[in-house]
Every structure is written in structure tokens, then in C-alpha cells.
MOPAC internal coordinates of N, CA, C and O (Angstrom, degrees):
PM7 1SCF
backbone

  N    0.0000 0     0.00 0     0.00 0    0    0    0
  C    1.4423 1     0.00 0     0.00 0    1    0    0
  C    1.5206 1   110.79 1     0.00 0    2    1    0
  O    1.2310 1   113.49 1   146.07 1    3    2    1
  N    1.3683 1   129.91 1   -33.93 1    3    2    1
  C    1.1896 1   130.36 1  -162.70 1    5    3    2
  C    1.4194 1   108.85 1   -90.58 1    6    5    3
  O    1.2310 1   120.83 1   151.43 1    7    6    5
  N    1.0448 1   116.01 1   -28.57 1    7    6    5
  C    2.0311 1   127.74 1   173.54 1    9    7    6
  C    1.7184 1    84.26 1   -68.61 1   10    9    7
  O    1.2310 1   113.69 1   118.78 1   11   10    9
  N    1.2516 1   129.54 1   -61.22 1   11   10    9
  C    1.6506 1   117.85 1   178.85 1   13   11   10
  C    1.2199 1   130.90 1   -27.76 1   14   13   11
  O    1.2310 1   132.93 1   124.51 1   15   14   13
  N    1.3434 1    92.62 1   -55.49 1   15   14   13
  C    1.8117 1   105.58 1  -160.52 1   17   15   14
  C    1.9965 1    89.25 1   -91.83 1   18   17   15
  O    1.2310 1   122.38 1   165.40 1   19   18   17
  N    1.0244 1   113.05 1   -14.60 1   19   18   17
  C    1.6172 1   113.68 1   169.98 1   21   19   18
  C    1.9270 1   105.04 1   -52.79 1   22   21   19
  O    1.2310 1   139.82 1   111.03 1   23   22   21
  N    1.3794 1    79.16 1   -68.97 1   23   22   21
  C    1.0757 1   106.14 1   168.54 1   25   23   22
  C    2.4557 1   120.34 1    -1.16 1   26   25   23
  O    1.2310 1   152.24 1    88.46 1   27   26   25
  N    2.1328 1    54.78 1   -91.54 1   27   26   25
  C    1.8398 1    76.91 1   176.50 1   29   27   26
  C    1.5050 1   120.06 1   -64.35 1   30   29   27
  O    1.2310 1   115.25 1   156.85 1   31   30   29
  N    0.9658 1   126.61 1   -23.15 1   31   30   29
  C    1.4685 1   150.48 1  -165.30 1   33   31   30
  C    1.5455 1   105.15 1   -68.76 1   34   33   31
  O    1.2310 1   123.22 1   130.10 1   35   34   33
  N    1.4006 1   111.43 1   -49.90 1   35   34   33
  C    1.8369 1   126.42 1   177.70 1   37   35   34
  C    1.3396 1    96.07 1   -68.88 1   38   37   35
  O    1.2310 1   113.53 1   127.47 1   39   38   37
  N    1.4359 1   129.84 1   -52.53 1   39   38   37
  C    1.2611 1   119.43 1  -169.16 1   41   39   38
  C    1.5238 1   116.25 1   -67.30 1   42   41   39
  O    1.2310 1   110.98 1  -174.25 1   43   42   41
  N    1.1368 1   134.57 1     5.75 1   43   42   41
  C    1.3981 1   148.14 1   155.61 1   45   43   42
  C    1.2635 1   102.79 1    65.44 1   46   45   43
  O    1.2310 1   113.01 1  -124.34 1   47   46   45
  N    1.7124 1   130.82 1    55.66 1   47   46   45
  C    1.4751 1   126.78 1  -168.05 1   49   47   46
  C    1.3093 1    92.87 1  -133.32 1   50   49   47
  O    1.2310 1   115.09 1   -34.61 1   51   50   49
  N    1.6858 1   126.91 1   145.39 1   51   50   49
  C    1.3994 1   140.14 1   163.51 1   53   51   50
  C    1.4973 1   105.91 1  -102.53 1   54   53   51
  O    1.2310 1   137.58 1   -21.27 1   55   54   53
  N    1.3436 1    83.54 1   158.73 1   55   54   53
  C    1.5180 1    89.99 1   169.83 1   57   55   54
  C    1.1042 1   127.48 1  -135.60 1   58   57   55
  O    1.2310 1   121.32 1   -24.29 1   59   58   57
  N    1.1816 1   115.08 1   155.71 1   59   58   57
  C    1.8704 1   108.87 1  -168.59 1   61   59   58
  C    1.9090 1   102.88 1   -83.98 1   62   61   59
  O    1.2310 1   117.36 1   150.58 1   63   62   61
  N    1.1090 1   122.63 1   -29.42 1   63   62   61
  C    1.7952 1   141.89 1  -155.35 1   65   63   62
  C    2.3911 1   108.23 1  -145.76 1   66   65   63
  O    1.2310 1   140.94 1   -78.04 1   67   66   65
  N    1.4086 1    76.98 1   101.96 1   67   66   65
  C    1.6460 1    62.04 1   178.77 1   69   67   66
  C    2.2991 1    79.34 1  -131.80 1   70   69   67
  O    1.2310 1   134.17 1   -26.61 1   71   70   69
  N    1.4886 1    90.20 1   153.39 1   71   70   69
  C    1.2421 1   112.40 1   165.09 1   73   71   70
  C    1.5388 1   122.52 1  -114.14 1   74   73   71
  O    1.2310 1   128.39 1   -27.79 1   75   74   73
  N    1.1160 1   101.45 1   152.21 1   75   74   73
  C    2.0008 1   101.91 1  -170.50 1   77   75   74
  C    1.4781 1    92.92 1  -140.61 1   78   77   75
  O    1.2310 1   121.13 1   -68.62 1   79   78   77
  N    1.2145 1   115.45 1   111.38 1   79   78   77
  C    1.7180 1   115.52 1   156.83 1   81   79   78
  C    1.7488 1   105.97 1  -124.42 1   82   81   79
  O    1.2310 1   130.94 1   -85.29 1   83   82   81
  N    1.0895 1    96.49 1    94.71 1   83   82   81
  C    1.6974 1   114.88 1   172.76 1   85   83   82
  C    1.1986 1    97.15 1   -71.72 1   86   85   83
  O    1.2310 1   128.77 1    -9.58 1   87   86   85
  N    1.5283 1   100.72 1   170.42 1   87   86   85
  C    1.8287 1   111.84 1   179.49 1   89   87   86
  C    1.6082 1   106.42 1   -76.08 1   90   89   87
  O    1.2310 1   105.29 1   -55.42 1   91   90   89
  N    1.4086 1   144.84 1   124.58 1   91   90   89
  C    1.3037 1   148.39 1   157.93 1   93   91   90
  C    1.3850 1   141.42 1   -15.94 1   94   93   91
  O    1.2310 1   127.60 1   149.70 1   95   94   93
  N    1.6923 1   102.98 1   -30.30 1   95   94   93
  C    1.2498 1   100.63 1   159.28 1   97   95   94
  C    1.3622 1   120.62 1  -121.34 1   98   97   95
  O    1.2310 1   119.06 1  -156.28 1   99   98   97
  N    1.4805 1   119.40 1    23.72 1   99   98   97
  C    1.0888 1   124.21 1   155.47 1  101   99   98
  C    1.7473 1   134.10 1   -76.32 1  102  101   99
  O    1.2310 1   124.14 1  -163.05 1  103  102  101
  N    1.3523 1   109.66 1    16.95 1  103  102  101
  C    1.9166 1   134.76 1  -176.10 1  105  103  102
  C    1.2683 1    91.83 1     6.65 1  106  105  103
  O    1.2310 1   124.24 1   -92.89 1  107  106  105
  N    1.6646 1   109.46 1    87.11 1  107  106  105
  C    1.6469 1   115.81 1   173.27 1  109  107  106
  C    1.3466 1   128.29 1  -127.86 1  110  109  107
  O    1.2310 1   122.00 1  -168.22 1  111  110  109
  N    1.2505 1   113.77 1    11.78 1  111  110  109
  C    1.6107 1   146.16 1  -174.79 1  113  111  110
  C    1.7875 1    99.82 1   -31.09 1  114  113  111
  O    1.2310 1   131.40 1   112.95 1  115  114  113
  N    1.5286 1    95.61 1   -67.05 1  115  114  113
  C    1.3551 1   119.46 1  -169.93 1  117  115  114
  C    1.8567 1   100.73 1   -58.16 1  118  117  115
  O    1.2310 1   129.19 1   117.53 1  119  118  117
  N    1.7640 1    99.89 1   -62.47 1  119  118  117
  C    1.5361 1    84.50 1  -179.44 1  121  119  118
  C    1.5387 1   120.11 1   -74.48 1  122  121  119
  O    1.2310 1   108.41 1  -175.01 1  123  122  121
  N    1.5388 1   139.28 1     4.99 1  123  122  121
  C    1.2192 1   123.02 1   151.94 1  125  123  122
  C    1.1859 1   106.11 1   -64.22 1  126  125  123
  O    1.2310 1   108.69 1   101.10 1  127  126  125
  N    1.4990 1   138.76 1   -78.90 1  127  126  125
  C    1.2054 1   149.73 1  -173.65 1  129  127  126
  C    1.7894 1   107.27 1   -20.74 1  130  129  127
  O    1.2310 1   121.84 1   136.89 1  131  130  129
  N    1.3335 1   114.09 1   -43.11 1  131  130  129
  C    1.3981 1   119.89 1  -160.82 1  133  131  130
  C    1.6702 1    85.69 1   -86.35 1  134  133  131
  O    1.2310 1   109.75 1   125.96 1  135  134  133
  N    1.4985 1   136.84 1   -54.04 1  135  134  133
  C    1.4676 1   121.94 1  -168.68 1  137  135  134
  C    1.5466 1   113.40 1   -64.92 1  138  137  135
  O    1.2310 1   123.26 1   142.84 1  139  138  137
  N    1.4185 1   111.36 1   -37.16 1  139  138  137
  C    1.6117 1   119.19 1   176.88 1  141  139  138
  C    1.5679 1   113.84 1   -56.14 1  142  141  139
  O    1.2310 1   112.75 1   152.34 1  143  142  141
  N    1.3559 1   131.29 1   -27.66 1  143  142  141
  C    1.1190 1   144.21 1   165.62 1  145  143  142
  C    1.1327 1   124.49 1   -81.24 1  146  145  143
  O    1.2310 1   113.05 1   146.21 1  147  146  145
  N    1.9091 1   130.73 1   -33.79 1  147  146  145
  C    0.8905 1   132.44 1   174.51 1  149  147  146
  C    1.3261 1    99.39 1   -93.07 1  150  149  147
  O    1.2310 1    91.77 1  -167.22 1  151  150  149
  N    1.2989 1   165.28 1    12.78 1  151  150  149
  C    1.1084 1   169.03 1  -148.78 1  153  151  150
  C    2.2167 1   108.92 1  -141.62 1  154  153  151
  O    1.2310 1   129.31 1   159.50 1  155  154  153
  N    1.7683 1    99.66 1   -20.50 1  155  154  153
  C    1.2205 1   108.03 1   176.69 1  157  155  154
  C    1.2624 1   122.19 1    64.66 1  158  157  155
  O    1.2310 1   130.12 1  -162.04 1  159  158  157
  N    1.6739 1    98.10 1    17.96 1  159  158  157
  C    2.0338 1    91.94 1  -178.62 1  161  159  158
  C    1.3338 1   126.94 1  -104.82 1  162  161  159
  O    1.2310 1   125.74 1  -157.98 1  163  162  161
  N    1.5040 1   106.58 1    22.02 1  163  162  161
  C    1.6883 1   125.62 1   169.35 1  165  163  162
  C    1.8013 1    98.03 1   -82.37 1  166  165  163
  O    1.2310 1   115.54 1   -36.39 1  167  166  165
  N    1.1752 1   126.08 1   143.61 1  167  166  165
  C    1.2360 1   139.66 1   155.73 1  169  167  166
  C    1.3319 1   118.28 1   -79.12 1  170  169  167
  O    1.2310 1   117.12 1   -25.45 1  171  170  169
  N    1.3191 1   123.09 1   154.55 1  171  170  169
  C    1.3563 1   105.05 1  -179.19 1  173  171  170
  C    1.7634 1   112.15 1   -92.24 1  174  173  171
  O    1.2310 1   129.57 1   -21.74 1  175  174  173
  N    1.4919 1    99.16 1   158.26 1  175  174  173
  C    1.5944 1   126.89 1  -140.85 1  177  175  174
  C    1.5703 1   120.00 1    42.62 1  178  177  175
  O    1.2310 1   124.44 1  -151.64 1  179  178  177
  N    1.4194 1   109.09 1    28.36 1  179  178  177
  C    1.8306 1   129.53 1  -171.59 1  181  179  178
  C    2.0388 1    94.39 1   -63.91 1  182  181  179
  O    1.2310 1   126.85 1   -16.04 1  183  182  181
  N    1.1607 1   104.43 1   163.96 1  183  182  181
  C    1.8998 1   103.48 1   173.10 1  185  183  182
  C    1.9349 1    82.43 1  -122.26 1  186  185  183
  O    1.2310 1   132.36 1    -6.88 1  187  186  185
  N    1.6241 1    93.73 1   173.12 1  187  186  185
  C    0.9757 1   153.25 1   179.30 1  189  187  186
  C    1.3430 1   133.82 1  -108.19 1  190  189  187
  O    1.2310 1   110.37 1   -88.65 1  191  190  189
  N    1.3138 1   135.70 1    91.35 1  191  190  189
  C    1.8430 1    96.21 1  -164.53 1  193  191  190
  C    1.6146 1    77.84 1  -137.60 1  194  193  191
  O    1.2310 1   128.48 1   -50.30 1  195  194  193
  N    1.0102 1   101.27 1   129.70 1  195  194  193
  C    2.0213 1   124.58 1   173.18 1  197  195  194
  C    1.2334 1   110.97 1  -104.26 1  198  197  195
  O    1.2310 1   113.55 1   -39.44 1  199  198  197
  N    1.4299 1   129.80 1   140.56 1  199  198  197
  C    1.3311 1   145.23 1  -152.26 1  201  199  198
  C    1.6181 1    73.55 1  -137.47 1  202  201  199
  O    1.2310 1   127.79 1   -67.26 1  203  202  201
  N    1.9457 1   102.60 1   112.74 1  203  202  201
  C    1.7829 1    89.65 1   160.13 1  205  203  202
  C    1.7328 1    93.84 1  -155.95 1  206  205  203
  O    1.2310 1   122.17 1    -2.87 1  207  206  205
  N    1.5728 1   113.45 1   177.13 1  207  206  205
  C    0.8993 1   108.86 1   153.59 1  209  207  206
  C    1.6293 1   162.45 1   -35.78 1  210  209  207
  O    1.2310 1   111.86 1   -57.92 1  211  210  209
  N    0.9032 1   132.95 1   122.08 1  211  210  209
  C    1.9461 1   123.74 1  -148.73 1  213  211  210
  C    1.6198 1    89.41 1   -63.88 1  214  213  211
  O    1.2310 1   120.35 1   128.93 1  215  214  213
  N    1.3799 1   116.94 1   -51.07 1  215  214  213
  C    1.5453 1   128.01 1   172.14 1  217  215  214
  C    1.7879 1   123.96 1   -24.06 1  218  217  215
  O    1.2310 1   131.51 1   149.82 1  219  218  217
  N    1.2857 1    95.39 1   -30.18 1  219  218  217
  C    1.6516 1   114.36 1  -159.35 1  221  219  218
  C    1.2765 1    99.35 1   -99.52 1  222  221  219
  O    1.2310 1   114.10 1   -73.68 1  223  222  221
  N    1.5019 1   128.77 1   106.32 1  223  222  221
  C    1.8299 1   115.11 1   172.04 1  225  223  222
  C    1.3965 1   101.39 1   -66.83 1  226  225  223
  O    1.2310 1   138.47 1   -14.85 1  227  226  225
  N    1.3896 1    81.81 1   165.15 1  227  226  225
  C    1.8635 1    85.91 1   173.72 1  229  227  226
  C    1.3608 1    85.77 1  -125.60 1  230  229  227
  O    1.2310 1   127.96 1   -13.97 1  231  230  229
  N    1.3190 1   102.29 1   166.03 1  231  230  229
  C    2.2518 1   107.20 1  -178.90 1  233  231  230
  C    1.6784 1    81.47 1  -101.51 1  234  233  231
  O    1.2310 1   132.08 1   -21.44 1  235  234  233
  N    1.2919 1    94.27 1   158.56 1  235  234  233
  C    1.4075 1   128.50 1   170.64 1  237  235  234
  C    1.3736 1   102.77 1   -72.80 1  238  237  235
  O    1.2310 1   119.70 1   156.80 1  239  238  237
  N    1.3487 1   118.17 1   -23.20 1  239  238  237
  C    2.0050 1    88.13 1  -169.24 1  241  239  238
  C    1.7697 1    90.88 1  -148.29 1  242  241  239
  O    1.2310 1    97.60 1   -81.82 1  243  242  241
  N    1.2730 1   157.51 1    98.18 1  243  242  241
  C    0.9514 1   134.62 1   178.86 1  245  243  242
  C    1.9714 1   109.23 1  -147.80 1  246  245  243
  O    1.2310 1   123.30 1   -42.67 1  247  246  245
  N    1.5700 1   111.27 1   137.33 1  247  246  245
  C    1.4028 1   117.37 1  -174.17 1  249  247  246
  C    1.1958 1   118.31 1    78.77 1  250  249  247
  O    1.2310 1   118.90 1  -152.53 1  251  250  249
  N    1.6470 1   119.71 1    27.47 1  251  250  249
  C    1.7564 1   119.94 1  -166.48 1  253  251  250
  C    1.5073 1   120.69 1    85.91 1  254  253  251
  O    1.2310 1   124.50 1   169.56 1  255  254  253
  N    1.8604 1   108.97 1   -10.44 1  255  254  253
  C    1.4406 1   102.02 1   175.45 1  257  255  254
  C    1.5448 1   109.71 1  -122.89 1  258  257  255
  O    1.2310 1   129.78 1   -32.66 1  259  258  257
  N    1.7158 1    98.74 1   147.34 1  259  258  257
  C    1.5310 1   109.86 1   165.30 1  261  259  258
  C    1.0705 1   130.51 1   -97.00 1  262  261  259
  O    1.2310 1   112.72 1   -44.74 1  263  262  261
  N    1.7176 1   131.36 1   135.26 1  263  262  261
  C    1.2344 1   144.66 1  -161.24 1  265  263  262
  C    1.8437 1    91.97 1   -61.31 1  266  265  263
  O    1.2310 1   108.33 1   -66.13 1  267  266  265
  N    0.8887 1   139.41 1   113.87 1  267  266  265
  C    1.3756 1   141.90 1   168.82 1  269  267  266
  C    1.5653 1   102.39 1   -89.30 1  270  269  267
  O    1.2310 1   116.34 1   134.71 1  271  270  269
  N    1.3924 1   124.55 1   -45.29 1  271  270  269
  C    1.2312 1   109.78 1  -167.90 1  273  271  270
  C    1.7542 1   114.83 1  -157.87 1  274  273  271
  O    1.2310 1   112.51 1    -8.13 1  275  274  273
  N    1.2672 1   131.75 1   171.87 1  275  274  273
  C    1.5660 1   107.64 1   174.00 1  277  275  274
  C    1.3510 1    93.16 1  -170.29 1  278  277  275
  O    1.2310 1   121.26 1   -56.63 1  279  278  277
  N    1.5181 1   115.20 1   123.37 1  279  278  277
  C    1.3761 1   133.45 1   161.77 1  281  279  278
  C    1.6065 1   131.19 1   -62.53 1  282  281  279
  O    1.2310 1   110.28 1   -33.92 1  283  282  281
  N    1.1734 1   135.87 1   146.08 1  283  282  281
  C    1.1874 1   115.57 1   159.45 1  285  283  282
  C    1.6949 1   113.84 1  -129.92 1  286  285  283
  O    1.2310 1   128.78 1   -41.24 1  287  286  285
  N    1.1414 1   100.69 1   138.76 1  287  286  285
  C    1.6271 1   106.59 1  -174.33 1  289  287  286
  C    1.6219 1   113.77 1  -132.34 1  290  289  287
  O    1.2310 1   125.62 1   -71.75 1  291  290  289
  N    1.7251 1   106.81 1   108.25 1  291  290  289
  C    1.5901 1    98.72 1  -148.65 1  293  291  290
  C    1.4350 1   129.02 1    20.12 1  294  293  291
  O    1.2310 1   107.99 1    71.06 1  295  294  293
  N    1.2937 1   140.03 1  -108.94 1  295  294  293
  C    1.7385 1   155.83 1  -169.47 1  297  295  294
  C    1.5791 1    90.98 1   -72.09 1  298  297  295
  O    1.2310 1   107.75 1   149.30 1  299  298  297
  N    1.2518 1   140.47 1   -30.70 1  299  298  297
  C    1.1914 1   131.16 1  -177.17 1  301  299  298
  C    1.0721 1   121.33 1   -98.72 1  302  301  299
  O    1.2310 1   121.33 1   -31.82 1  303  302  301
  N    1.5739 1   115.06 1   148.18 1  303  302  301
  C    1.3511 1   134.87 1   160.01 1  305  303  302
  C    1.5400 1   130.23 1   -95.69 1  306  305  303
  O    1.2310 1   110.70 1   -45.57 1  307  306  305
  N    1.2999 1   135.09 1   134.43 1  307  306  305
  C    1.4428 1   124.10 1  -170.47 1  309  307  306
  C    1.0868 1    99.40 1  -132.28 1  310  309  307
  O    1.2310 1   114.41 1   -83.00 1  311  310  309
  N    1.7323 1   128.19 1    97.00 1  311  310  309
  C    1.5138 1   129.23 1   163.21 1  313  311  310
  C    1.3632 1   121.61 1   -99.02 1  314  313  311
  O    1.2310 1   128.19 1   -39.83 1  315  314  313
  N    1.7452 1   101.83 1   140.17 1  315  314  313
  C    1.4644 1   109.82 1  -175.44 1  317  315  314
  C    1.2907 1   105.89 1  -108.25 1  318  317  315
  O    1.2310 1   122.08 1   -43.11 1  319  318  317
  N    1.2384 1   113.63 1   136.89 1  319  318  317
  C    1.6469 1   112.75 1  -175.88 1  321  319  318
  C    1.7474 1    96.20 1  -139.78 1  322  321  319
  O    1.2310 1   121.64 1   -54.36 1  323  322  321
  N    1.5710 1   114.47 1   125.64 1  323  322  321
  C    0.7828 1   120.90 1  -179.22 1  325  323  322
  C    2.0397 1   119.41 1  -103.47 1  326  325  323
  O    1.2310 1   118.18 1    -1.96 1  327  326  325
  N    1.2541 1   121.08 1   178.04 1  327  326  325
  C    1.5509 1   103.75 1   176.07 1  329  327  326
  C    1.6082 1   106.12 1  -118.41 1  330  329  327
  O    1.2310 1   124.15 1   -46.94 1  331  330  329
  N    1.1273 1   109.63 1   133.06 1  331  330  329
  C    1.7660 1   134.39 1  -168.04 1  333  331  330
  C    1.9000 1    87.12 1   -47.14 1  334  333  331
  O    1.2310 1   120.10 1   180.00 1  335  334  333

């Protein structure tokens, strides 16, 4: 993930919509959220939306973003976190 967001980060582009589906039992909510922010590739009022395990809380507010909303689809969880 971090060679990725390296990646995107040089190319100096925001985004209004980024998606993150990490592997499930890797409980990484927090550290996507924390590289997508430290990496600067949310736009501002940009979302977030994480594809994770139902098992895995996600925090309501974490790295500059708030949990706006969160799906559940059997074993899965779908949180949207947008930036203030």
C-alpha cells in the first residue's frame, strides 16, 4: 500500500472519491485513512469509502476525517468518511 500511495503522492493529484478495500484480516482502516491523508490525495470535502470487515470497528472521526456513514453487507462493512 505505501509504494501506492508513494506513488500517487509524486504525481501531485487530489481526488474528489478514492476507494480502499484492503485485505480483511489485515484491521487497517485506521492505517489507510492515516496514509491517504498523509500522502494529501483527498481533495477537500473529497470521501473515503473503506470496504472492511464487520469484525473491525472503524472510529467515527480519525486523520482529519468524519465517519459520515457505514454500510453493512453480510461479513462486510462499508465506511464513508468524508474531510471537514
Amino acid at each position: 500500500m505505501s509504494r501506492a500511495l508513494e506513488t500517487l503522492k509524486r504525481r501531485g493529484e487530489r481526488y474528489e472519491l478514492i476507494f480502499a478495500d484492503p485485505p480483511y484480516a489485515a484491521h487497517v482502516v485506521e492505517t489507510v485513512l492515516d496514509g491517504i491523508m498523509a500522502a494529501g490525495l483527498l481533495a477537500p470535502s473529497g470521501m473515503v469509502v473503506v470496504e472492511h470487515d464487520k469484525r473491525e470497528a472503524a472510529p467515527d472521526a480519525h486523520a482529519g476525517l468524519n465517519r459520515e456513514d457505514q454500510r453493512r453487507f453480510g461479513d462486510t462493512l462499508v465506511s464513508f468518511y468524508r474531510a471537514p
